[in-house]
mmCIF file of the N, C-alpha and C atoms, coordinates in Angstrom:
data_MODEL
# 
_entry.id   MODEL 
# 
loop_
_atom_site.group_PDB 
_atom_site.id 
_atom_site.type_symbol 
_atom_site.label_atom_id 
_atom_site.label_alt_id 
_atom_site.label_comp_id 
_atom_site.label_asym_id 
_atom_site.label_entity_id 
_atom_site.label_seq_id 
_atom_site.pdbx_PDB_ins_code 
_atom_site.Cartn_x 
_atom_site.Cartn_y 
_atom_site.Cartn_z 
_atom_site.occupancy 
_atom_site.B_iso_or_equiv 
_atom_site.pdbx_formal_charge 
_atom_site.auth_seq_id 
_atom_site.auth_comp_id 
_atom_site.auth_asym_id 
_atom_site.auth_atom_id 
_atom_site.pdbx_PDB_model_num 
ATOM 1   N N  . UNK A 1 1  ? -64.731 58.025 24.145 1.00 0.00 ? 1  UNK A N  1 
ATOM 2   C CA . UNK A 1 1  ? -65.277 57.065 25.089 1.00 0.00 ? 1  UNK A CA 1 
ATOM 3   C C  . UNK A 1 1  ? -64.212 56.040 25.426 1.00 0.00 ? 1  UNK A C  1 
ATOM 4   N N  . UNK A 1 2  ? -64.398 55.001 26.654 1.00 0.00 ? 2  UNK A N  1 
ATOM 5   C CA . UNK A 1 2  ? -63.823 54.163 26.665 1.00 0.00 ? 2  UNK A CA 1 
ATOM 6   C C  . UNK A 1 2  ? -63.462 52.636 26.042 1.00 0.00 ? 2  UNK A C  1 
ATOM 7   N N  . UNK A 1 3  ? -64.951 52.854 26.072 1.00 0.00 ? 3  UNK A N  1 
ATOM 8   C CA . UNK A 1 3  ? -65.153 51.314 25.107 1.00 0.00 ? 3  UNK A CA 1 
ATOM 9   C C  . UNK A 1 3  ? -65.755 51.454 23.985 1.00 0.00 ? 3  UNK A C  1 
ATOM 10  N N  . UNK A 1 4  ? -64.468 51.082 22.778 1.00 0.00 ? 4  UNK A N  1 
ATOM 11  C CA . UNK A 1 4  ? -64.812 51.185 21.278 1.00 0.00 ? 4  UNK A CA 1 
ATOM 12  C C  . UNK A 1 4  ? -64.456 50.318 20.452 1.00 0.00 ? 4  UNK A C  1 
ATOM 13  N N  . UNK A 1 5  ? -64.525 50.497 19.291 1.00 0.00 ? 5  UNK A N  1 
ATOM 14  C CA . UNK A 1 5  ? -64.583 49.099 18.831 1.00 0.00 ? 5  UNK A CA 1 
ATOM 15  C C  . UNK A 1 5  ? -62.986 49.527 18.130 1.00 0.00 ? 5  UNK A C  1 
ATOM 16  N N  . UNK A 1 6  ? -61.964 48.271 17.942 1.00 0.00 ? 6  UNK A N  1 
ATOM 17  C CA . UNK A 1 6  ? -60.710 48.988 17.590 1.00 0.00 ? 6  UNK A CA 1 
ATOM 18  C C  . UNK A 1 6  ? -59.873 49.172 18.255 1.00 0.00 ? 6  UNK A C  1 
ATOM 19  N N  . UNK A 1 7  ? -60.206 50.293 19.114 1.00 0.00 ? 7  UNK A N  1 
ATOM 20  C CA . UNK A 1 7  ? -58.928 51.031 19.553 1.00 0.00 ? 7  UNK A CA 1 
ATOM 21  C C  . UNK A 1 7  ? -59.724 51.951 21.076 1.00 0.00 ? 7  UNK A C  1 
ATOM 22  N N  . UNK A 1 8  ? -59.340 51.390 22.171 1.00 0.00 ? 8  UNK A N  1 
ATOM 23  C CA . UNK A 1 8  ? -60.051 51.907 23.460 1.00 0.00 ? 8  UNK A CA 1 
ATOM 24  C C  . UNK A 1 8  ? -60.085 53.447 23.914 1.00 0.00 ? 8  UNK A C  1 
ATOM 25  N N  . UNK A 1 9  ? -60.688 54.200 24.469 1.00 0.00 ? 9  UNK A N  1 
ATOM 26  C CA . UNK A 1 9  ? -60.130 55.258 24.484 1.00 0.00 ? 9  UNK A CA 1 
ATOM 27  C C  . UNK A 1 9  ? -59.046 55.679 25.187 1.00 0.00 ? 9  UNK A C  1 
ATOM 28  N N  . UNK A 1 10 ? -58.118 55.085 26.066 1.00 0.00 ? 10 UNK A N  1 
ATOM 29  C CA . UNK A 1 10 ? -56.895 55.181 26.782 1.00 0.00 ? 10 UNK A CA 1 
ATOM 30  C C  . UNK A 1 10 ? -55.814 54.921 25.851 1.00 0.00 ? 10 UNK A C  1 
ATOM 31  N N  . UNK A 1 11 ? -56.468 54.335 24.764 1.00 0.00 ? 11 UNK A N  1 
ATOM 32  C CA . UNK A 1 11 ? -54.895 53.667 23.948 1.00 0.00 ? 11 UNK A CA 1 
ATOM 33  C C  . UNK A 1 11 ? -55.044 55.425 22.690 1.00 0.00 ? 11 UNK A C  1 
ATOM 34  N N  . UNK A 1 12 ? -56.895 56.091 22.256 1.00 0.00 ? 12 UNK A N  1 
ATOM 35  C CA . UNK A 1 12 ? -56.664 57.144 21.744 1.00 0.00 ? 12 UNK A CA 1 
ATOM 36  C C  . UNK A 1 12 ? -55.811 57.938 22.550 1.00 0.00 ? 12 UNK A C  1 
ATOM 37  N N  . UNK A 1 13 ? -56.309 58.345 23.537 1.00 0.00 ? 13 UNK A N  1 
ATOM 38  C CA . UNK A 1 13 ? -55.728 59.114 24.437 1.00 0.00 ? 13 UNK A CA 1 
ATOM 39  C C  . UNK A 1 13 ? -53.978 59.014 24.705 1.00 0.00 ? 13 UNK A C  1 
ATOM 40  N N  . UNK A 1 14 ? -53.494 57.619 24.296 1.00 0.00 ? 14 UNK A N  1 
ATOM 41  C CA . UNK A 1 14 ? -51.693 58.118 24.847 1.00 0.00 ? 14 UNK A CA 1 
ATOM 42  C C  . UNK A 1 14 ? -51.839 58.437 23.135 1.00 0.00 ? 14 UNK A C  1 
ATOM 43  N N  . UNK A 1 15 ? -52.548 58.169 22.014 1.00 0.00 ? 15 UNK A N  1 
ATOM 44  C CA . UNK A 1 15 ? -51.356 58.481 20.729 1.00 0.00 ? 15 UNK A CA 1 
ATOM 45  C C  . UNK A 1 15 ? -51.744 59.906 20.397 1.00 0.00 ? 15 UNK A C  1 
ATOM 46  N N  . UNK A 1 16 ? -53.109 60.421 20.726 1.00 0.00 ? 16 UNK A N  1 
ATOM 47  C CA . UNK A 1 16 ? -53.290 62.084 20.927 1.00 0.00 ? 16 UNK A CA 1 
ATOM 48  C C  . UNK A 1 16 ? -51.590 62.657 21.654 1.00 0.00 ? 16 UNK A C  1 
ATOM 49  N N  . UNK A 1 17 ? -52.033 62.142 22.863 1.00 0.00 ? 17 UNK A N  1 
ATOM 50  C CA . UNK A 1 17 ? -50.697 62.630 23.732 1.00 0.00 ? 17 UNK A CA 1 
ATOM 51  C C  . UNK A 1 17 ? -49.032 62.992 22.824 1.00 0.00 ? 17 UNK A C  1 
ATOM 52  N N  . UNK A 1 18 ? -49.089 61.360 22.676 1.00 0.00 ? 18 UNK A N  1 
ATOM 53  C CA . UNK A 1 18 ? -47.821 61.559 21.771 1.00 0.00 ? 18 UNK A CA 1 
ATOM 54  C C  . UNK A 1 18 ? -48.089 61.803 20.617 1.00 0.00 ? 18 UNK A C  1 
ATOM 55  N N  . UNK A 1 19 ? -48.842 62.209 19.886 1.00 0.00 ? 19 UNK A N  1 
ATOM 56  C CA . UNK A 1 19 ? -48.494 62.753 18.536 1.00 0.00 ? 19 UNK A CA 1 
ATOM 57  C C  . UNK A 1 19 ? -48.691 64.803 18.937 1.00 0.00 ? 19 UNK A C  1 
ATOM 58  N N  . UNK A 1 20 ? -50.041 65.026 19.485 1.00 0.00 ? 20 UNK A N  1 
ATOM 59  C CA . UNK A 1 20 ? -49.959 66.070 19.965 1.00 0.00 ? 20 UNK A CA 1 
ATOM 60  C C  . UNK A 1 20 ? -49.804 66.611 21.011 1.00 0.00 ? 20 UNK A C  1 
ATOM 61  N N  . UNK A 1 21 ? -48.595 66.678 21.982 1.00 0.00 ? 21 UNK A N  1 
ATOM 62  C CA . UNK A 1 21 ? -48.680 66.698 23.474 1.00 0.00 ? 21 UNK A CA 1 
ATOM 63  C C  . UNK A 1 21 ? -48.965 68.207 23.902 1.00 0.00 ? 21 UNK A C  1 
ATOM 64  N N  . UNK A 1 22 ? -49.380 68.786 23.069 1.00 0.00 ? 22 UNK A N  1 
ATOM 65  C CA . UNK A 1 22 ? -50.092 70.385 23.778 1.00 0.00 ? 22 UNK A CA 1 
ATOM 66  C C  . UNK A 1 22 ? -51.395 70.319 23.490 1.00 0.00 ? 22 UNK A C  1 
ATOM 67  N N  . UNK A 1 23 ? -52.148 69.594 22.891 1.00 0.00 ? 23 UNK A N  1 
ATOM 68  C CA . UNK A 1 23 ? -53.511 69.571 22.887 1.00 0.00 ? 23 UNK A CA 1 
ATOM 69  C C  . UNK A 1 23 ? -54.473 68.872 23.554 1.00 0.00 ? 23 UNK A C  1 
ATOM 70  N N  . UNK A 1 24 ? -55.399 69.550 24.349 1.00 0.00 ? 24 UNK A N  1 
ATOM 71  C CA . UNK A 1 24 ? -56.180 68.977 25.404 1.00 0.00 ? 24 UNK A CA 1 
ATOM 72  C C  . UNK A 1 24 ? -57.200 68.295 24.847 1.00 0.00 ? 24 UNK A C  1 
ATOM 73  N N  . UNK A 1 25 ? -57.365 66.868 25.638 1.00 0.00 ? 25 UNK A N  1 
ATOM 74  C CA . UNK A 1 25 ? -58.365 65.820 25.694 1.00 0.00 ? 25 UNK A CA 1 
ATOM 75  C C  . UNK A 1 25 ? -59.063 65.872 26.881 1.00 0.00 ? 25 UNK A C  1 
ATOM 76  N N  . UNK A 1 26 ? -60.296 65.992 26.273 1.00 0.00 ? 26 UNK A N  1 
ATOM 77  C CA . UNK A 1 26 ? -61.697 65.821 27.258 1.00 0.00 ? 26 UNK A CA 1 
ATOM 78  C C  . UNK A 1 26 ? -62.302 64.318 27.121 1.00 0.00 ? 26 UNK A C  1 
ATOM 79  N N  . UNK A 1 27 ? -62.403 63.039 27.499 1.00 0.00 ? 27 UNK A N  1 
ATOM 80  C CA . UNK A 1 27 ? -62.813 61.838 27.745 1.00 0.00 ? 27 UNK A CA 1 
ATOM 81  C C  . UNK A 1 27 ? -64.376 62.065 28.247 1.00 0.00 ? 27 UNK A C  1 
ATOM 82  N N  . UNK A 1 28 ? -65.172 61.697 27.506 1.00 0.00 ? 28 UNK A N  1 
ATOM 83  C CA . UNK A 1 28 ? -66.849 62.094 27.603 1.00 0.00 ? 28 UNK A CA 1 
ATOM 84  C C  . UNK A 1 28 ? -66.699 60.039 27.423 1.00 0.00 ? 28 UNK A C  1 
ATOM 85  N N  . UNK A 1 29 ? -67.367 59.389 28.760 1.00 0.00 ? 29 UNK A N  1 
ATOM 86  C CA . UNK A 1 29 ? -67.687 58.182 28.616 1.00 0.00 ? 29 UNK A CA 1 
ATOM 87  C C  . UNK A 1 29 ? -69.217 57.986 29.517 1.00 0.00 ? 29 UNK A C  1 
ATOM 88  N N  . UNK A 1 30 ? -69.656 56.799 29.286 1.00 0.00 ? 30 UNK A N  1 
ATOM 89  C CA . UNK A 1 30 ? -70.478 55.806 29.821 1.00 0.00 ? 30 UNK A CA 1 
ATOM 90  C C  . UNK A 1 30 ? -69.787 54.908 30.758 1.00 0.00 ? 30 UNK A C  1 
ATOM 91  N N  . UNK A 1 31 ? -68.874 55.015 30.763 1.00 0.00 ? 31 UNK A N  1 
ATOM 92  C CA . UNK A 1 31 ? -68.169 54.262 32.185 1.00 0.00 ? 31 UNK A CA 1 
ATOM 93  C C  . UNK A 1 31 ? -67.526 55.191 33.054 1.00 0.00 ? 31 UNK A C  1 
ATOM 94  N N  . UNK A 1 32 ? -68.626 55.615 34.241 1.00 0.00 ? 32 UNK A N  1 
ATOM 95  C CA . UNK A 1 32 ? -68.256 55.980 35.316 1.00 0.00 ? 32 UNK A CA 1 
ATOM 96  C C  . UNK A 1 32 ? -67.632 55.964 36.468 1.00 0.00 ? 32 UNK A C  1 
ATOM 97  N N  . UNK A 1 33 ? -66.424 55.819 35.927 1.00 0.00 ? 33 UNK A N  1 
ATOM 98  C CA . UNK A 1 33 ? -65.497 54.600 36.710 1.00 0.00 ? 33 UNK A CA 1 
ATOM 99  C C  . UNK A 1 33 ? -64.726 55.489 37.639 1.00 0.00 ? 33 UNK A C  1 
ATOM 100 N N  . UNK A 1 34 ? -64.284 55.473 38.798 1.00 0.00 ? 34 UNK A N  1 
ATOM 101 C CA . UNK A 1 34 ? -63.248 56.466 39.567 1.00 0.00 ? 34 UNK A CA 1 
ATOM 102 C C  . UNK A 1 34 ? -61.940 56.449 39.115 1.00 0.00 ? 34 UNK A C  1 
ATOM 103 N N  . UNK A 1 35 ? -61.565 54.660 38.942 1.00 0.00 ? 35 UNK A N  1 
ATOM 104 C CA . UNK A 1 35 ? -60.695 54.437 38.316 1.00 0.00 ? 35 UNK A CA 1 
ATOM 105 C C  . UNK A 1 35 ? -59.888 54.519 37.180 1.00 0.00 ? 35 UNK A C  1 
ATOM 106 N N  . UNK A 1 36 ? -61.180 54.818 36.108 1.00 0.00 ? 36 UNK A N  1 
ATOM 107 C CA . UNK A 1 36 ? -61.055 54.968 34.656 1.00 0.00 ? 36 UNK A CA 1 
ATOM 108 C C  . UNK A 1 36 ? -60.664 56.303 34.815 1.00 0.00 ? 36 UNK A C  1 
ATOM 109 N N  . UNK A 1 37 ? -61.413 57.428 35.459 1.00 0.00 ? 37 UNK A N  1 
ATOM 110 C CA . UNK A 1 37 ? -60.948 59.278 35.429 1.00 0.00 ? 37 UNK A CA 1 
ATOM 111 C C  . UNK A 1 37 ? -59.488 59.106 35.713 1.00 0.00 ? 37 UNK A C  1 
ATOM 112 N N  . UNK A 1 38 ? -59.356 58.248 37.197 1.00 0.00 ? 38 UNK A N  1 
ATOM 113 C CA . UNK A 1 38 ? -57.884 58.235 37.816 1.00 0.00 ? 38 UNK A CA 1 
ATOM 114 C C  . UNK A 1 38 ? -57.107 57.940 36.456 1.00 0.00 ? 38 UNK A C  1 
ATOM 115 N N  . UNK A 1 39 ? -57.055 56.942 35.947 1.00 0.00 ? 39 UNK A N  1 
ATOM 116 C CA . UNK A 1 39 ? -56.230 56.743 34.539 1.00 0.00 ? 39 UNK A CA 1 
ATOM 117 C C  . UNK A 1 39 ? -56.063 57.390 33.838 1.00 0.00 ? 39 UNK A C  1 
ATOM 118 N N  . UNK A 1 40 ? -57.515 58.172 33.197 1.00 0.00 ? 40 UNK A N  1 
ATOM 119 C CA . UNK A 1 40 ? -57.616 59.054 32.459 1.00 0.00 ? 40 UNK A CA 1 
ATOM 120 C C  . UNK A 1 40 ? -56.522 60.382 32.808 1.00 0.00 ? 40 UNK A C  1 
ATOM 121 N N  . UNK A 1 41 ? -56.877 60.876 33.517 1.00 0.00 ? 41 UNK A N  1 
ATOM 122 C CA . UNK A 1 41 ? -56.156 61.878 34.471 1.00 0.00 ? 41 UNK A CA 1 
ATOM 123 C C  . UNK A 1 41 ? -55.064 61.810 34.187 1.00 0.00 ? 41 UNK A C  1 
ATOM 124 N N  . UNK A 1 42 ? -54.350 60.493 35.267 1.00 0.00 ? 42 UNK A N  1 
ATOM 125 C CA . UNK A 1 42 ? -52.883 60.455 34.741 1.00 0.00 ? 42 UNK A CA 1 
ATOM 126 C C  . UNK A 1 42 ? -52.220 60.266 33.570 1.00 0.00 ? 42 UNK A C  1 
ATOM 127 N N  . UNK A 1 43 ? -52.567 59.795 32.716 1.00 0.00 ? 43 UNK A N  1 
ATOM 128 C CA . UNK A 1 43 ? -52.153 59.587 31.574 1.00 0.00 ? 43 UNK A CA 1 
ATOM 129 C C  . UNK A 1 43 ? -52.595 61.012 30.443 1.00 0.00 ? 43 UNK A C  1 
ATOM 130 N N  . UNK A 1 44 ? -52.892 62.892 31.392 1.00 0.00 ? 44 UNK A N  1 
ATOM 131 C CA . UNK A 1 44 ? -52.556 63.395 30.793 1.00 0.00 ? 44 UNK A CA 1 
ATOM 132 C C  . UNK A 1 44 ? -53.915 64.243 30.069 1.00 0.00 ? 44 UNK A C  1 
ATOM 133 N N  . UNK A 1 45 ? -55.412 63.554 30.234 1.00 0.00 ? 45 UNK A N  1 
ATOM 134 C CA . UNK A 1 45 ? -56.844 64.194 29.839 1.00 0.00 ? 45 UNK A CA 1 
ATOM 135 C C  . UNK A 1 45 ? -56.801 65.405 30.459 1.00 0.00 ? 45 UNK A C  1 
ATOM 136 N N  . UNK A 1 46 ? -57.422 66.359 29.722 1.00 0.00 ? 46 UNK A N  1 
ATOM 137 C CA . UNK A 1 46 ? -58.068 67.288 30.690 1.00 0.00 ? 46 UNK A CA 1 
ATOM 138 C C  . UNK A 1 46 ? -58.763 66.996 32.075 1.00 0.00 ? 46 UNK A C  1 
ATOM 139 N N  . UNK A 1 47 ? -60.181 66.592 31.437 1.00 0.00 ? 47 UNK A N  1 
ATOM 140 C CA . UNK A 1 47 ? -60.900 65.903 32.035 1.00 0.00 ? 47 UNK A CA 1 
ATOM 141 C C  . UNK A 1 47 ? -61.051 64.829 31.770 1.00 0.00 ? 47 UNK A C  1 
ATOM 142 N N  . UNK A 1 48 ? -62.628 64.448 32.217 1.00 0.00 ? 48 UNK A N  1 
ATOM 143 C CA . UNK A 1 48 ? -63.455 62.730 32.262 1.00 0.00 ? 48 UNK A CA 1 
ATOM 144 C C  . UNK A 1 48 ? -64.549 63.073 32.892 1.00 0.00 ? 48 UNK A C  1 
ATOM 145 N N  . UNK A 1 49 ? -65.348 63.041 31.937 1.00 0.00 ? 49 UNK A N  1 
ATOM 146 C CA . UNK A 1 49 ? -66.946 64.179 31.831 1.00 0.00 ? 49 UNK A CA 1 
ATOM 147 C C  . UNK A 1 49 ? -67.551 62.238 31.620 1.00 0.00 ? 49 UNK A C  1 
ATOM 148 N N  . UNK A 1 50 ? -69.167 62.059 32.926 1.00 0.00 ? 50 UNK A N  1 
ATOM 149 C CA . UNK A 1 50 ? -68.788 60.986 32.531 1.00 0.00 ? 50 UNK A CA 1 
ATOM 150 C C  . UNK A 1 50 ? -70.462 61.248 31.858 1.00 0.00 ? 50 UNK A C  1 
ATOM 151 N N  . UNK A 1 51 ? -71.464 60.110 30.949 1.00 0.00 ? 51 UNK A N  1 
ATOM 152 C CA . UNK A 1 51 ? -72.734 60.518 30.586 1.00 0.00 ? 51 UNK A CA 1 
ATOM 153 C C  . UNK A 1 51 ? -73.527 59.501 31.172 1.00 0.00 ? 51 UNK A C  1 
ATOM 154 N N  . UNK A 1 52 ? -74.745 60.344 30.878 1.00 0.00 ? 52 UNK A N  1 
ATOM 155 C CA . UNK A 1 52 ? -74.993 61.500 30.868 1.00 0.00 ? 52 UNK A CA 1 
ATOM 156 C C  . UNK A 1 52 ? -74.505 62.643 31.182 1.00 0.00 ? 52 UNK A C  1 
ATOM 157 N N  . UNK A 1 53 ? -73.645 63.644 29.983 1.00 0.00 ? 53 UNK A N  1 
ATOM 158 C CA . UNK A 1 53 ? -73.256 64.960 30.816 1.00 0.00 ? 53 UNK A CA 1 
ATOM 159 C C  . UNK A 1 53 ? -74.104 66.213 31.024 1.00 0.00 ? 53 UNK A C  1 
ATOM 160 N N  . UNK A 1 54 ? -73.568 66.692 31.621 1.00 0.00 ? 54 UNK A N  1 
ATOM 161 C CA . UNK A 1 54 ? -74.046 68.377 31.623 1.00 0.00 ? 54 UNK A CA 1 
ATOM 162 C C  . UNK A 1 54 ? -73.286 69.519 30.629 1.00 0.00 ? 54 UNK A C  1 
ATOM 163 N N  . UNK A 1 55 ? -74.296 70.088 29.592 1.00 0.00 ? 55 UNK A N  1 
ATOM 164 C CA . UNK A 1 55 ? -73.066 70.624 28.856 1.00 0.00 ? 55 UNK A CA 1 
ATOM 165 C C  . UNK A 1 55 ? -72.747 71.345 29.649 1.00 0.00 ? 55 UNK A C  1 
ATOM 166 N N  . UNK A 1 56 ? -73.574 72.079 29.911 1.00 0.00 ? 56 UNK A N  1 
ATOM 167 C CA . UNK A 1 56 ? -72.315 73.729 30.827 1.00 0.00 ? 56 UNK A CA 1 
ATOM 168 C C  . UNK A 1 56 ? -71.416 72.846 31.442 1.00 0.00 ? 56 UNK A C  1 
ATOM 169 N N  . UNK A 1 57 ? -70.942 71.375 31.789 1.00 0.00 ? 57 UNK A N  1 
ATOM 170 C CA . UNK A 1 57 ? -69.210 71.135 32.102 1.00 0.00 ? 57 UNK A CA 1 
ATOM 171 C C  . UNK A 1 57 ? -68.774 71.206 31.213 1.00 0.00 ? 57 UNK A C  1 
ATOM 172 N N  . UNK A 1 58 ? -69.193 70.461 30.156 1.00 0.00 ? 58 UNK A N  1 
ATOM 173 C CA . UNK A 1 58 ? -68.569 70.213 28.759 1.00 0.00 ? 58 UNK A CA 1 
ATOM 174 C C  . UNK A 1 58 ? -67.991 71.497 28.385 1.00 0.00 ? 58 UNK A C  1 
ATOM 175 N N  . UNK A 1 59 ? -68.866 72.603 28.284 1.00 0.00 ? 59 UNK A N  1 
ATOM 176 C CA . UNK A 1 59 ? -68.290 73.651 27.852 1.00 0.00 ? 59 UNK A CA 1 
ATOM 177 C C  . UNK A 1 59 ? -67.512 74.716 28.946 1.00 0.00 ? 59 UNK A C  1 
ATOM 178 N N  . UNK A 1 60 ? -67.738 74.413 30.061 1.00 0.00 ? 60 UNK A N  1 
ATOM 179 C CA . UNK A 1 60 ? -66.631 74.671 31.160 1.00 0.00 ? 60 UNK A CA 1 
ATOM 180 C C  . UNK A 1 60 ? -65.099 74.306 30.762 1.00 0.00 ? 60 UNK A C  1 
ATOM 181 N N  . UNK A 1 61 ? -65.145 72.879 30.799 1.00 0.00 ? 61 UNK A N  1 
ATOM 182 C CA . UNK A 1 61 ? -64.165 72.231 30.623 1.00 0.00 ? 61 UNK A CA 1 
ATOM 183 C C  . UNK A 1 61 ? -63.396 72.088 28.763 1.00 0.00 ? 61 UNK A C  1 
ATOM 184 N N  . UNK A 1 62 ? -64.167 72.601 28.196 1.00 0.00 ? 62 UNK A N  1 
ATOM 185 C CA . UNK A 1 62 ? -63.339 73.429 27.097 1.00 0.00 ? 62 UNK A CA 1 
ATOM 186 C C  . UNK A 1 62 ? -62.706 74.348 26.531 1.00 0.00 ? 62 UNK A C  1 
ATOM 187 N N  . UNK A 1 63 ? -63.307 75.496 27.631 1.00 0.00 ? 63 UNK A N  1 
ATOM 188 C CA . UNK A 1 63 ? -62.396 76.956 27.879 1.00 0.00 ? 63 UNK A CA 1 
ATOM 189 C C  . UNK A 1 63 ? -61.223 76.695 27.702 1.00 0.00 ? 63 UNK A C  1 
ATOM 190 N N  . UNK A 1 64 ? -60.415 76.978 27.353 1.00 0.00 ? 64 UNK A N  1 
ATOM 191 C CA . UNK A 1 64 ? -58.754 77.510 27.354 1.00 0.00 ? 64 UNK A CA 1 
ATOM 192 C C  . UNK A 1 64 ? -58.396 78.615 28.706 1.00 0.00 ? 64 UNK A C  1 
# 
């Protein structure tokens, strides 16, 4: 998610990146933000599934 207590999910998302940069991140939030996906995005997510989701994306968007 985006908003957590700690550590935001953009700041998980770059140390995923840099610690594992071949492994895909899916961002499942409550902030439906255009802006937040746009970020998300660039900085490298798979996706930005926002919730309420739909699993069949969820599990779309986990395929390999």
């Amino acid at each position: 998610d985006i908003n957590m207590p700690g550590m935001n999910g953009f700041e998980v998302l770059e140390t995923l990146r840099a610690s594992y940069p071949t492994i895909d991140v899916v961002i499942v939030s409550g902030y439906d933000r255009k802006d937040y996906q746009d970020k998300a995005m660039k900085m490298g997510a798979k996706d930005f599934i926002p919730k309420p989701f739909d699993v069949s994306r969820l599990r779309e968007s986990l395929k390999t």
